[in-house]
BAPA-934678 format. One record per residue (C-alpha): residue number from 1; residue in one letter; chain; x, y, z. Coordinates in pm, whole numbers, always signed. Each point is the difference from the previous one (the first is absolute). Layout:
BEGIN
NODE     i   aa   ch       px       py       pz
NODE   NUM    a    A        X        Y        Z
...
This chain:
BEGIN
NODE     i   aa   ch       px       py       pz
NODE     1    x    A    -1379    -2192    -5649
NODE     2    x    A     +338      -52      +74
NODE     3    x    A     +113     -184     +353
NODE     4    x    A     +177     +333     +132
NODE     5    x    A     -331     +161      -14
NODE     6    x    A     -190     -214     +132
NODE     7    x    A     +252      -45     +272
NODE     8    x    A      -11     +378      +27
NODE     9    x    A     -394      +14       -4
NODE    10    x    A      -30     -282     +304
NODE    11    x    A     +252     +187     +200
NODE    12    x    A     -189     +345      -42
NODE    13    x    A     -326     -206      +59
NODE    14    x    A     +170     -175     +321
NODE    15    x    A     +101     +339     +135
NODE    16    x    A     -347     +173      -71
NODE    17    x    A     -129     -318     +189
NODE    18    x    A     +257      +23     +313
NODE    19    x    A      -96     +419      -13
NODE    20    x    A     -369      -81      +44
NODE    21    x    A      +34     -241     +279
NODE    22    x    A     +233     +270     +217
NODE    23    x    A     -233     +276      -82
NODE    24    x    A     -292     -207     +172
NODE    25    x    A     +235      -99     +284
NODE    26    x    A      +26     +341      +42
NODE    27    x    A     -301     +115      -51
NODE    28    x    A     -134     -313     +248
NODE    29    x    A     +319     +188     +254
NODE    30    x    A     -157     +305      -26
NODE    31    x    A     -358      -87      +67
NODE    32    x    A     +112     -176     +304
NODE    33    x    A     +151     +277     +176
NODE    34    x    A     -291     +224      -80
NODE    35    x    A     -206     -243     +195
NODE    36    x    A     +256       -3     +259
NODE    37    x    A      +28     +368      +16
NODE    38    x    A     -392      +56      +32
NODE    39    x    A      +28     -322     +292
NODE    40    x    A     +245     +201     +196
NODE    41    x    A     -174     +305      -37
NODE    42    x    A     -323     -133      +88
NODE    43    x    A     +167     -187     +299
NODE    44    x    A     +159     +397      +92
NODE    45    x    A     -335     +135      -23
NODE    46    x    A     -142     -229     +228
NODE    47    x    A     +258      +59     +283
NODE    48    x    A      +96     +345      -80
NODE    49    x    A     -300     +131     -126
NODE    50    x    A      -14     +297     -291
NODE    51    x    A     +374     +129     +118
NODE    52    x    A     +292      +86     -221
NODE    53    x    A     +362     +124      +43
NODE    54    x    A     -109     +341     -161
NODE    55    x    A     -278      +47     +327
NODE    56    x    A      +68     +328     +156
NODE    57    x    A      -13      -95     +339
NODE    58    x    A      -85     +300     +262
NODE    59    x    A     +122      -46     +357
NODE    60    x    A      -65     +160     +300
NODE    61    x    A     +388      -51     +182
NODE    62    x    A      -38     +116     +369
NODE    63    x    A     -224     +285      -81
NODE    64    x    A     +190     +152     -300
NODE    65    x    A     -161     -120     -362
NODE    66    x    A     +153      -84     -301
NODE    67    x    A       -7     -229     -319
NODE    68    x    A     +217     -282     -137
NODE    69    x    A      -74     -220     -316
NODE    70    x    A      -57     -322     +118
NODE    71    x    A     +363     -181     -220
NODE    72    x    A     +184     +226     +242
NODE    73    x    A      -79     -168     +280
NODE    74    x    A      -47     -336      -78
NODE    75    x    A     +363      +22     -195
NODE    76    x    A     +195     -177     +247
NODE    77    x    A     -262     -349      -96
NODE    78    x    A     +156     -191     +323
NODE    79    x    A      -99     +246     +293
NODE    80    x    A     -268      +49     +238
NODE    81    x    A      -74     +348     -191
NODE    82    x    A      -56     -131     -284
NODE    83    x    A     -243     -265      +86
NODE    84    x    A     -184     +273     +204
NODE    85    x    A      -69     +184     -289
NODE    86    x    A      -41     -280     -274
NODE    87    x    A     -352      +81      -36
NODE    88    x    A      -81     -362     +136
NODE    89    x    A      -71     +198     +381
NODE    90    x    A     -150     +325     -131
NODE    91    x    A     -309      -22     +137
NODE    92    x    A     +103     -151     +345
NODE    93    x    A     +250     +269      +66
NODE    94    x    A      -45     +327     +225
NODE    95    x    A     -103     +307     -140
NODE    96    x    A      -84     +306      +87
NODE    97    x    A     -351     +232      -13
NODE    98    x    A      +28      +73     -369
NODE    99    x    A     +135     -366     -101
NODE   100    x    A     +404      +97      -20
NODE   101    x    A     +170     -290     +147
NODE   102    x    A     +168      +60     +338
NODE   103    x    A     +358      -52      +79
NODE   104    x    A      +62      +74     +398
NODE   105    x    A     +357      +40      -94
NODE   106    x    A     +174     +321      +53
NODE   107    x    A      -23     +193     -350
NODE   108    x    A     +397     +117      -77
NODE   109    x    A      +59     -343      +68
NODE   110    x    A     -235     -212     -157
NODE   111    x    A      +91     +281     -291
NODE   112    x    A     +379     -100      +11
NODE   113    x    A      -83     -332     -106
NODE   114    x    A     -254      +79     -285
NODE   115    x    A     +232     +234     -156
NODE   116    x    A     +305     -209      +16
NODE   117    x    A     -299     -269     -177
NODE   118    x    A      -26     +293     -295
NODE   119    x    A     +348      +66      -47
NODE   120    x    A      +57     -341      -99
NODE   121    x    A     -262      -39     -220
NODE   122    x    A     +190     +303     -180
NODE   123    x    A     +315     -179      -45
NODE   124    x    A     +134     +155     +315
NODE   125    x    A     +110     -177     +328
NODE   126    x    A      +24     +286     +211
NODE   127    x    A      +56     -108     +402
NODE   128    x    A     -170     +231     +238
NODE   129    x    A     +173     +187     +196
NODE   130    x    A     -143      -73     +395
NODE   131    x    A      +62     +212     +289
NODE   132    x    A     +179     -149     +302
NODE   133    x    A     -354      +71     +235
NODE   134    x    A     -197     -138     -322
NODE   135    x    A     +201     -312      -71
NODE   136    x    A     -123     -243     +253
NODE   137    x    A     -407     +116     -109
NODE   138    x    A     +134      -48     -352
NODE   139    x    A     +146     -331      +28
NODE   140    x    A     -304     -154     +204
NODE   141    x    A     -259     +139     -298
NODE   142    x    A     +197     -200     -250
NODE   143    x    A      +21     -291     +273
NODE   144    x    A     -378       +5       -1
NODE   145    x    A      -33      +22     -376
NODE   146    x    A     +218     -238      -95
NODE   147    x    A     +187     +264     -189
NODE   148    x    A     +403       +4     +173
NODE   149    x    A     +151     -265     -242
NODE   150    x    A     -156     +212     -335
NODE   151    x    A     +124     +344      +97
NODE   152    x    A     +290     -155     +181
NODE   153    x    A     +113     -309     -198
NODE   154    x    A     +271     -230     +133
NODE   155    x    A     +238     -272     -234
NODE   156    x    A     +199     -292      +95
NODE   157    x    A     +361      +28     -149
NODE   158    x    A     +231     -299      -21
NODE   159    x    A     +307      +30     +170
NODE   160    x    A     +193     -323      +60
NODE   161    x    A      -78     -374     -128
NODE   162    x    A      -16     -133     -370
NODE   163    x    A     -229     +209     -265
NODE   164    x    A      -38     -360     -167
NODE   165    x    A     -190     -148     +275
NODE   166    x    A     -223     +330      +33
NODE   167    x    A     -273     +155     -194
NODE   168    x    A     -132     +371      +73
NODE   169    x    A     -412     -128      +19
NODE   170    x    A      -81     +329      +59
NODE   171    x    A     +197     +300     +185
NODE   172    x    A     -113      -54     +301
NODE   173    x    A      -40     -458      -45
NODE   174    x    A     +274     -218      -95
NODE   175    x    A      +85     -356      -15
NODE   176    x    A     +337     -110      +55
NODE   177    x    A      +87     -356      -47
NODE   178    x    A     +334       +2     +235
NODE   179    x    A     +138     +221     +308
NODE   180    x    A      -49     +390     -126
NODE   181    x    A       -6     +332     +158
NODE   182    x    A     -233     +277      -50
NODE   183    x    A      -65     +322     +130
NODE   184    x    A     -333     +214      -33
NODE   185    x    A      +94     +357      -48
NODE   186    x    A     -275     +319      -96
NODE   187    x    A      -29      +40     -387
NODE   188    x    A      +12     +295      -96
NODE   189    x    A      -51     +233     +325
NODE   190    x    A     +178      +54     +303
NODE   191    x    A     -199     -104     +294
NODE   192    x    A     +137     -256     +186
NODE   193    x    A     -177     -288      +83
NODE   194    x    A      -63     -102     +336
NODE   195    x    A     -204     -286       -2
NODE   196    x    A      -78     -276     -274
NODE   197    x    A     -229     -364      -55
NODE   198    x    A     +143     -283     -160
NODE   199    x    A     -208     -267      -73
NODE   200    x    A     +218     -362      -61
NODE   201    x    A      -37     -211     -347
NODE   202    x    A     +171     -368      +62
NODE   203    x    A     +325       -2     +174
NODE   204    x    A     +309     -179     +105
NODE   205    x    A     +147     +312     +173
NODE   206    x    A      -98     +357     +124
NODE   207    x    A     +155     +295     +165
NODE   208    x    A     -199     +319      +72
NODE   209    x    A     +118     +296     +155
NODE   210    x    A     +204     +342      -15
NODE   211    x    A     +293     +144      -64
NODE   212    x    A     +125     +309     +195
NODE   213    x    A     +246     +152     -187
NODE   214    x    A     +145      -33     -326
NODE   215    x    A     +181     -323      -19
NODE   216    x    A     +108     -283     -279
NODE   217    x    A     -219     -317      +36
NODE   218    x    A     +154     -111     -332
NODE   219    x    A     +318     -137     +153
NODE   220    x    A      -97     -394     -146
NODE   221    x    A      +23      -95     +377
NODE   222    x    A     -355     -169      -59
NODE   223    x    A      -63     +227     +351
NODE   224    x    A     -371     +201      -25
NODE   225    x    A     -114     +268     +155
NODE   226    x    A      +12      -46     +413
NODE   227    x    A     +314     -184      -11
NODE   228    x    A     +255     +256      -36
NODE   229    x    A      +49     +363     +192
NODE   230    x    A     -218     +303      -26
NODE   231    x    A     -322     -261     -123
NODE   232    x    A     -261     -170     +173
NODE   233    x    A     -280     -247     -162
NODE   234    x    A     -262     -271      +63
NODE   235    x    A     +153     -337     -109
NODE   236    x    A     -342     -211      -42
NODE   237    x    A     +247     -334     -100
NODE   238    x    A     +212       +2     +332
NODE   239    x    A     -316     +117     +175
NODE   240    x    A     +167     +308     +138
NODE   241    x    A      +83     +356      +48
NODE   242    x    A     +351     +142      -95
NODE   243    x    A     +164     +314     +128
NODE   244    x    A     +359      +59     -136
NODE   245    x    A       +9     -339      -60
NODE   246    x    A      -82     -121     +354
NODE   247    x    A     -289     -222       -4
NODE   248    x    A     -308      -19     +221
NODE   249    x    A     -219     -295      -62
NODE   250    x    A     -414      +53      -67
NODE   251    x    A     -227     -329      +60
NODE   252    x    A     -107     -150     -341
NODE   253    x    A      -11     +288     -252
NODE   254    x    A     -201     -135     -301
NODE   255    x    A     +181      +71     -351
NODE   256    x    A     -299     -192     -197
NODE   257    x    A     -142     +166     -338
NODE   258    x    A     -226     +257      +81
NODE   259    x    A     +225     +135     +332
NODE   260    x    A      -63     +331      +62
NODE   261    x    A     +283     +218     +167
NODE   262    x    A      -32     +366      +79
NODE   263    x    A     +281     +181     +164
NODE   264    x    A      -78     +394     +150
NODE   265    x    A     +194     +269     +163
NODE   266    x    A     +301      -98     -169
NODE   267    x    A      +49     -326     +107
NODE   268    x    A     -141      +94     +345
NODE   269    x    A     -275     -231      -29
NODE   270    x    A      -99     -336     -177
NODE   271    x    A     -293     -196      -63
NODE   272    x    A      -75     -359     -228
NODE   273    x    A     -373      -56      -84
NODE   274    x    A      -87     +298     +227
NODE   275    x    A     +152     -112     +294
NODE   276    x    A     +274     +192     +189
NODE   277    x    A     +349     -181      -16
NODE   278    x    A     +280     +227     +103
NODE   279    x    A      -23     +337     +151
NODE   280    x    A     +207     +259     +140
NODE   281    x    A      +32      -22     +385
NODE   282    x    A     +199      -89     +297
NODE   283    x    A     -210     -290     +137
NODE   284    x    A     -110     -339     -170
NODE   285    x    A     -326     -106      +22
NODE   286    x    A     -324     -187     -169
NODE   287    x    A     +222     -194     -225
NODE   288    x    A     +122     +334     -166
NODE   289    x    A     +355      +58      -15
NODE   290    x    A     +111     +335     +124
NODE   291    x    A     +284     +178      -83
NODE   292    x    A     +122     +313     +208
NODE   293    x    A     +234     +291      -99
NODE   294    x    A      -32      +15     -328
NODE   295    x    A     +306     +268      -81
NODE   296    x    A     +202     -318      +67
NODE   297    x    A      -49       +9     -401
NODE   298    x    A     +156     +300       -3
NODE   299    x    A     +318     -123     +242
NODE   300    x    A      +90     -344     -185
């Protein structure tokens, strides 16, 4: 036999080796993740019992009954509906005479929500359309769900600093390395929002607040949000509130990872780690600045 071929034979006979070995890795693969599949699902079974996303679920919503498929409601994974209908509280939930579970919600709205739930699981993000006596109602149902920021989504969009230094984490998280502003805006509907949470990674610097009417922050002044006209903001660095730039100090405002910051009513109102900061009023008192007239915004 001549030395090419037997070159050629212990190359074919290498490769058939190296073949068999990867099939068996991936057979050995496989078989893993079949016994990790039938772990998980006997770890589901055991906290959600014999449920799956094809259930038809029958409820009982203020008096008026219907049926939903269980995926429909448990399709926004991060809210309070969701985990109420996981399957994991079935049998601890309320339920009416002939076993439909009860809702004490008021039907057309509860209904608003489910169907805007089935639109989107057509392809189809279809905003409901709320009457002005309705909207409040509305608003509090997906409050107690846990449903505003999936049928009302918000973003964070850069508008001054150095895109560089920044990285989008997710749209409403980011981590920017130097000074940057953002500004959370509604994605892809048109109500405004009136109230937000911010919860604080590790920082060097933070300004919080609003902005009144359309201005530029993006003049590379390095001035945020509270220090020029027509803004106002929680500065948790300078331990401070600003209004039009004029500053009002706050005793020891924490800025440590984990901060939590929620501003409502437009700015009327602020609070870090639940506790009331800032506030709209005349009079100062209980270590909570107060800050009167607030169409002095409008009057800069």
């Amino acid at each position: 036999m001549s030395k090419r071929k037997q070159d050629v034979q212990d190359a074919l006979s290498s490769l058939s080796e190296i073949l068999n070995d990867r099939e068996k890795e991936i057979e050995e693969r496989e078989e893993m993740l079949q016994q990790a599949e039938e772990a998980f699902k006997k770890e589901r079974n055991a906290a959600y019992g014999d449920t799956k996303p094809s259930d038809v679920l029958h409820l009982n919503i203020g008096g008026t009954k219907t049926a939903v498929l269980r995926r429909t409601l448990t399709s926004a994974t991060d809210s309070m509906l969701a985990s109420k209908f996981s399957g994991r509280w079935d049998d601890s939930l309320e339920k009416d005479k002939d076993g439909n579970f009860f809702i004490d919600q008021e039907y057309d709205l509860f209904m608003i929500m489910v169907n805007y739930l089935r639109n989107k699981s057509n392809g189809t993000d279809r905003y409901p359309i709320i009457s002005s006596e309705d909207s409040n109602d509305y608003y509090r149902l997906l409050e107690y769900y846990g449903m505003t920021h999936t049928i009302y989504p918000s973003k964070l969009e850069f508008v001054t600093g150095s895109k560089d230094t920044m990285d989008m984490i997710s749209p409403l998280e980011v981590n920017s390395k130097d000074w940057a502003t953002f500004e959370i805006s509604s994605d892809g509907h048109s109500r405004n929002i009136k109230s937000y949470t911010l919860t604080l990674g590790a920082v060097q610097r933070i300004q919080i607040g609003w902005k009144y009417m359309s201005i530029d922050l993006s003049s590379g002044n390095n001035l945020g949000v509270g220090d020029v006209c027509k803004t106002s903001a929680l500065d948790l660095t300078r331990s401070c509130y600003l209004l039009n730039g004029e500053m009002s100090q706050i005793d020891s405002l924490e800025q440590v990872e984990g901060t939590v910051v929620r501003s409502e009513d437009y700015g009327k109102n602020w609070f870090v780690n639940g506790k009331l900061v800032a506030s709209e009023s005349s009079r100062q008192e209980d270590g909570v600045v107060k800050r009167a007239d607030w169409l002095r915004v409008q009057r800069c």
